[in-house]
N, C-alpha and C positions, 0 to 999 in steps of 0.2 A: 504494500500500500504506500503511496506517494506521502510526502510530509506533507502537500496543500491537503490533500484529501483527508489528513489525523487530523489537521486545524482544521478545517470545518466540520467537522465531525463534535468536535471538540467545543465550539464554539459553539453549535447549536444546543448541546448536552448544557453548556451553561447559560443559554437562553431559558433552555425551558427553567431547569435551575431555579433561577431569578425571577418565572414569570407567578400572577399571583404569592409574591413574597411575603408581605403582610399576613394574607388567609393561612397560608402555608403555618407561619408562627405561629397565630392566635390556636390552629388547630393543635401544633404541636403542646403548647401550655395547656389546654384545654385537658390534652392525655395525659400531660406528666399530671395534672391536680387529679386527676382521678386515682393515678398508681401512688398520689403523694398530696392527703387530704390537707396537711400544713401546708403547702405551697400557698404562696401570697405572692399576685403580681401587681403593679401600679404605674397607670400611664398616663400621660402629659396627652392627650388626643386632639384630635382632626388628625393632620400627615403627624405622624407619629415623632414628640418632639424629645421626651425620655421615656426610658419604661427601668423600673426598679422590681426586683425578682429573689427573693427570699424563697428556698425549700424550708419543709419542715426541719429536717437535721439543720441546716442556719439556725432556726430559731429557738431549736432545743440546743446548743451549743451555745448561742448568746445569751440563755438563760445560765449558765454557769459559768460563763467563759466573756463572756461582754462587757464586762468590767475597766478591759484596757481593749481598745481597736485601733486598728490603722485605716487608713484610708488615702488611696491615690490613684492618678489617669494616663501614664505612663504609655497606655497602648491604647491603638487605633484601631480598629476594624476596616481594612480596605474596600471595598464593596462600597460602603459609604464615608469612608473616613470619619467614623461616630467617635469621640473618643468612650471609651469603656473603663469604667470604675468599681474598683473591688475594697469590699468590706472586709479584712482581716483581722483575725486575733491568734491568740495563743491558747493550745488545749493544755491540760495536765501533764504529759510528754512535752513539752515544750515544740510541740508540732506548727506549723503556720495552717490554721484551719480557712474556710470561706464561709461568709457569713451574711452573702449580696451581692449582687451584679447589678450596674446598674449602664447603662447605656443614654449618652446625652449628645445632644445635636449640638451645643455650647457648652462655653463653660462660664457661665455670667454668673453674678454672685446668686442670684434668685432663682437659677436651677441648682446650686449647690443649697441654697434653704430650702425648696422645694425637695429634695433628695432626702436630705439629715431628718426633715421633718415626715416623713413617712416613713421614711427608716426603723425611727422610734417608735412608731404607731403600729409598725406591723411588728416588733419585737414588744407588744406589750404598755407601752407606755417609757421603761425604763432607759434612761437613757443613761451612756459608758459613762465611769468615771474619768477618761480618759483619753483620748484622740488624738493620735500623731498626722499630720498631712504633710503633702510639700510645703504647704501655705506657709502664712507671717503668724501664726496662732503657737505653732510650737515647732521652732527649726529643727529638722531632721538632722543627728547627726552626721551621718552618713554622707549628706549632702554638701556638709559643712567641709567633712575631710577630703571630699573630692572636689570643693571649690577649691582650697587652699593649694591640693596638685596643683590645679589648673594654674592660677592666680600665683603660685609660687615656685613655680617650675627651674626658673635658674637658682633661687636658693636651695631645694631641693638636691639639685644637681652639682650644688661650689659645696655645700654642707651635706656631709654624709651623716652627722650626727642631728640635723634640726627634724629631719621626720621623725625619728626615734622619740625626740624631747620632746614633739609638739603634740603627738598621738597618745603618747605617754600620760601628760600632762591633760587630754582632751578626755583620757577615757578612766585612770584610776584616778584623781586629785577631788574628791569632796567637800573639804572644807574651802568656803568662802573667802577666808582672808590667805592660807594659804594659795590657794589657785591664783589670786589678783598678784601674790608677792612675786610668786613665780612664772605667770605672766610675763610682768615686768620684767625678770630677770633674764627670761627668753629670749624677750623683741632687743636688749641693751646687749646679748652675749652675741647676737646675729646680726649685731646693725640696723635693726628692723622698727626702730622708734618711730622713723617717720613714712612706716609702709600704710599706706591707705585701708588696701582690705583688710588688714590685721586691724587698725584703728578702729575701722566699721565694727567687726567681727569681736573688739571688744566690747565695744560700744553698745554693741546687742547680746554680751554675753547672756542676760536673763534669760535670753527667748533659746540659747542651743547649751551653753555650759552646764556638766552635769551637779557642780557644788548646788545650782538653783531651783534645781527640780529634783533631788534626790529624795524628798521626803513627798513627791508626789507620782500616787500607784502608775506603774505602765507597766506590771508585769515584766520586769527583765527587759524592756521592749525602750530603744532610744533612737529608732528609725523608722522609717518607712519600706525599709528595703524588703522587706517578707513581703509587701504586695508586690513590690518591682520585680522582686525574684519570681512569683505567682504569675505575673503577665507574661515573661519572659518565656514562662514552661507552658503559656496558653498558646504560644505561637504552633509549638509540635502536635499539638492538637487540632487546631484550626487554622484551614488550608487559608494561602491568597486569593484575596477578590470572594472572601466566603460570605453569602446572602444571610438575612440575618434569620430566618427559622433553624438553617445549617452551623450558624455560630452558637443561638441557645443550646441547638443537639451537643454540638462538640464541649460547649460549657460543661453542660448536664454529665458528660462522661467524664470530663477532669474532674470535677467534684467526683464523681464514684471511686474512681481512683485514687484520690486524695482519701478518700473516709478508708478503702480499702488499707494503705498506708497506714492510718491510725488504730484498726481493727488487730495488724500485726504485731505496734509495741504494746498493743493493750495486752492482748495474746502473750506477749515475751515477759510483760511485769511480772504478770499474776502466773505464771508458769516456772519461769526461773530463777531459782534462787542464789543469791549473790553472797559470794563471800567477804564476812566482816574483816576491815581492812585495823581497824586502832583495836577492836574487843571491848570499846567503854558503850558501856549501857545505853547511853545515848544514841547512839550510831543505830544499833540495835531497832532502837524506836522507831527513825527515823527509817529503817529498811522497812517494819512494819507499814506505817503509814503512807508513806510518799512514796509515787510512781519511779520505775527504776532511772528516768532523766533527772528529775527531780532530787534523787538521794543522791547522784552522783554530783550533782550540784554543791550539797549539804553534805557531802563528803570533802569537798574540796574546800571549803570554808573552815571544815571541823581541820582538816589539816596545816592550813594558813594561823589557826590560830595558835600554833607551835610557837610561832614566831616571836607570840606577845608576853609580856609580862605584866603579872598586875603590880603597880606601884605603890600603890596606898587605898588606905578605905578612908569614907568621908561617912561617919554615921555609922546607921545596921544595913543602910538598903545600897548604898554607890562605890562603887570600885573607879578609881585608874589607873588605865594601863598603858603602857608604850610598849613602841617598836623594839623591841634591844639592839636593833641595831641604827636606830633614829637619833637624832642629834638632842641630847639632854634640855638642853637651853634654848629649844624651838616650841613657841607654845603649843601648833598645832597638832606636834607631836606626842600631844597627852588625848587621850581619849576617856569620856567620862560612860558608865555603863551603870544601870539603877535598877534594882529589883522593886517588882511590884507585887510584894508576896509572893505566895507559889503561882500563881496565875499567868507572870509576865514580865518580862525583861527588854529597857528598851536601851539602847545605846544611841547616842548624838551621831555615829556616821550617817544612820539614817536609812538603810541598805533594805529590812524589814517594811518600813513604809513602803521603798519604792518599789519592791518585787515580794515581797510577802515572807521572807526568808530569812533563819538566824544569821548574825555577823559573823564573823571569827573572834570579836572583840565580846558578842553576849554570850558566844560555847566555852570560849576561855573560861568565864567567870562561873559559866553554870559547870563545867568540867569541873573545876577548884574546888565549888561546893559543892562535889559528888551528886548531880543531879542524876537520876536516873533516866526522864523522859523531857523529852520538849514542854516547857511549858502550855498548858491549854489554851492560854492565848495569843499564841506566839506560832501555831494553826492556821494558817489560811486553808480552807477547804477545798480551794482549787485547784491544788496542787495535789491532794491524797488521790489514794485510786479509785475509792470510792464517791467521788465529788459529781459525778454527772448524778448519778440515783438519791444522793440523800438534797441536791440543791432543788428538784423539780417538784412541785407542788403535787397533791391530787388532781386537779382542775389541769395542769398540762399536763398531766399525763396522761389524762382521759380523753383530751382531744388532740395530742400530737401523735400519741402513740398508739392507744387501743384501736384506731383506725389506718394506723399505717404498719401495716404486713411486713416490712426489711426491718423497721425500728422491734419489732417484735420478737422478732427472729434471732436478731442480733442481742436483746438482753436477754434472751433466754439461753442463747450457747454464754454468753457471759455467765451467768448464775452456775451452769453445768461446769464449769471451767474453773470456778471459784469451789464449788462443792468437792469436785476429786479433787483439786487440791491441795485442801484441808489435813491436816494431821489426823484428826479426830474420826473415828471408826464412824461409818454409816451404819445405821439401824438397820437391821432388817426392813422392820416396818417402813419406814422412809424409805428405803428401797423400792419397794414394792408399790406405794403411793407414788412415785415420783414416776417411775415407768408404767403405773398404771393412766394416769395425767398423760405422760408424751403418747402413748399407745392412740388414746381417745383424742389426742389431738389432730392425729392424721385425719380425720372426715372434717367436713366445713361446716363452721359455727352457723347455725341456721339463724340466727339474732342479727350478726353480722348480712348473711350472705342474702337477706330479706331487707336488712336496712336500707333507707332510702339520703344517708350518710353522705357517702360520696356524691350521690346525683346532687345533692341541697347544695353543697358546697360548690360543684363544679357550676352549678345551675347560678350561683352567685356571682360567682367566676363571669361567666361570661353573660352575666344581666347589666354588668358594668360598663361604662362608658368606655367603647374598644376605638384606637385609632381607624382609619379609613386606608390610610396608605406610607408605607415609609417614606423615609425620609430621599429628598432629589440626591443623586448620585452625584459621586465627585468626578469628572471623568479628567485624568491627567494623561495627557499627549495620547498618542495610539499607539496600534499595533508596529513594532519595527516591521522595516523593511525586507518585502520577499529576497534573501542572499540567494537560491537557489542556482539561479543561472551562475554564482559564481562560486560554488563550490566544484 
């Protein structure tokens, strides 16, 4: 077959493709809400101007997990050059989860309020403690150290030690007055007093320096780049020039893939058992409770705190401590840590606030006084293994999951998986109830398979105000030119 004859072949495969686009989507949503009675979609209508798309797993994951999000528009959809924005966060594994798609013809500020604000409405009401963007609301760092490549490229290049000192200083230094001394001491050791974007870039420390937000939650979380990383792996998923019913499909399967991902460290927590690396009771605990990403987190913390020494007590409740190997006569080099009975331990670095997580500075002190367990409120529940089940009300779990068939499925091999697991000898009895239960569950629940559930739902679905027509095509230069005659 000739190459004109593949291109028009080819060409017409994507005519038809594209034609009826619109109907194409609205049908395709219409099928995913029936296989997935939490889906929630919301659109800006006449020619289709956004449209915002929550599954039910989005909304059961930002019901435990939507505390700290990211959000950014990094990628284009060719076909229309839409750009397309994704709602991220962090699970328990410290996984980059998805949480919303949302698809905009601009980016004006009043389709980004229009967005955040149905956002929240389709998660409940609740809106994140938390929000990283590109925007001027809270500088990504990320964005900060690859301005500074850019913007400092010959320093970079005459200073082999200034990246070291300046990443260094960007991503461990917490204390406030510390970070501004050392600042200073950076830009005078480099010549750099009178650099511009350094000047800017102090000048806005508030909005990106981490001394000024460490004691505010992101979860571990001081970029944006888990959505840019997310866009980046949508591209292998969805082809060029792809029409937008064929972008929701390919969406639809990244998300599957992605939960598959998290299905397997769930699988590996609760199945393999890790060997205690110190033997203090503590450790111990925290293998119990916290997911295996998670303890190895709280493993390396517990290890860091080798380093420190408690220097004095102030009182029955506060300890400080230093570096040992820190300079005596630097104030910032003291750190203060304060019990709050058995309940809770807070240290001035702040490290807990901002990610939910002991110091090395509060395991030192709690180490000293022989604590056995993490204090109770020193827990963040988002992080143990158990945190999606015990954070979900009755009320969602009655309508995100008793209706949706994979969310079902999926906590019951979980429950099975937690049960053999167990030390603890199984009953007879329990045995036999428990396979008596899975036996009877093979035929179809007649309650279910009569209900008129999913039709109500989908029937709402699409009672709502539906676009007419996508959005005008972007169309940039044409087709190159037939080479043919000159190969």
């Amino acid at each position: 077959m000739r190459k004109e004859s593949m291109r028009s072949i080819c060409a017409k495969l994507a005519q038809e493709n594209m034609r009826d686009d619109i109907g194409k989507t609205l049908r395709l949503l219409d099928k995913m809400k029936e296989t997935d009675p939490g889906l929630e979609v919301r659109f800006q209508c006449g020619r289709l101007k956004t449209m915002l798309w929550c599954t039910g797993k989005n909304r059961l994951d930002y019901a435990t997990f939507g505390d700290a999000i990211t959000f950014d528009t990094p990628y284009r959809t060719n076909l229309y050059s839409l750009p397309f924005g994704l709602f991220m966060g962090f699970n328990n594994h410290f996984q980059s989860i998805v949480l919303g798609g949302l698809l905009l013809t601009s980016e004006k500020t009043s389709d980004f309020e229009w967005a955040f604000t149905n956002f929240v409405e389709i998660m409940g009401g609740k809106a994140p403690v938390t929000m990283l963007t590109g925007t001027k609301h809270r500088w990504c760092r990320w964005h900060v150290l690859k301005n500074a490549k850019d913007r400092l490229g010959k320093v970079y290049s005459k200073h082999k030690r200034f990246k070291h000192d300046f990443n260094k200083l960007i991503t461990d230094e917490t204390n406030i007055p510390a970070f501004e001394k050392k600042w200073c001491e950076l830009v005078k050791k480099y010549k750099l007093v009178k650099n511009k974007f350094l000047k800017r870039l102090f000048k806005h420390r508030e909005k990106w320096a981490k001394p000024y937000f460490i004691r505010i939650f992101c979860a571990g979380m001081t970029s944006t780049q888990r959505s840019e990383s997310a866009n980046h792996m949508l591209k292998r998923y969805i082809q060029r020039a792809a029409p937008m019913h064929l972008f929701v499909a390919k969406f639809n399967e990244f998300q599957s893939d992605s939960n598959d991902q998290e299905g397997k460290e769930g699988f590996v927590t609760n199945q393999v058992n890790r060997k205690m690396r110190t033997g203090l009771p503590i450790e111990d605990h925290a293998h119990t409770i916290y997911t295996r990403a998670m303890y190895e987190k709280f493993y390396n913390e517990l290890f860091e705190s080798g380093k420190y020494t408690i220097k004095s007590k102030i009182g029955q409740d506060e300890y400080v401590l230093t570096d040992a190997r820190a300079d005596m006569e630097d104030a910032a080099a003291y750190i203060h840590v304060r019990l709050q009975g058995t309940d809770r331990v807070t240290c001035e670095c702040g490290l807990f606030e901002h990610m939910g997580m002991l110091c090395r500075h509060a395991l030192k002190v709690l180490v000293h006084l022989d604590r056995q367990e993490i204090p109770p409120g020193n827990i963040l529940h988002r992080w143990t293994k158990d945190c999606v089940e015990r954070s979900l009300s009755e009320e969602s779990k009655s309508s995100l999951i008793v209706h949706n068939d994979k969310l079902r499925k999926k906590m019951l091999l979980d429950k099975v998986f937690e049960i053999a697991n167990r030390e603890a000898t199984l009953s007879e009895t329990a045995f036999h109830q428990a396979m008596d239960a899975i036996t009877g569950s093979s035929s179809p629940d007649p309650v279910l398979a009569n209900s008129d559930y999913p039709n109500i739902l989908t029937a709402t679905f699409t009672g709502q105000l539906q676009p007419t027509a996508c959005p005008p095509r972007t169309i940039l230069g044409g087709r190159p030119p037939n080479t043919g005659l000159k190969s």
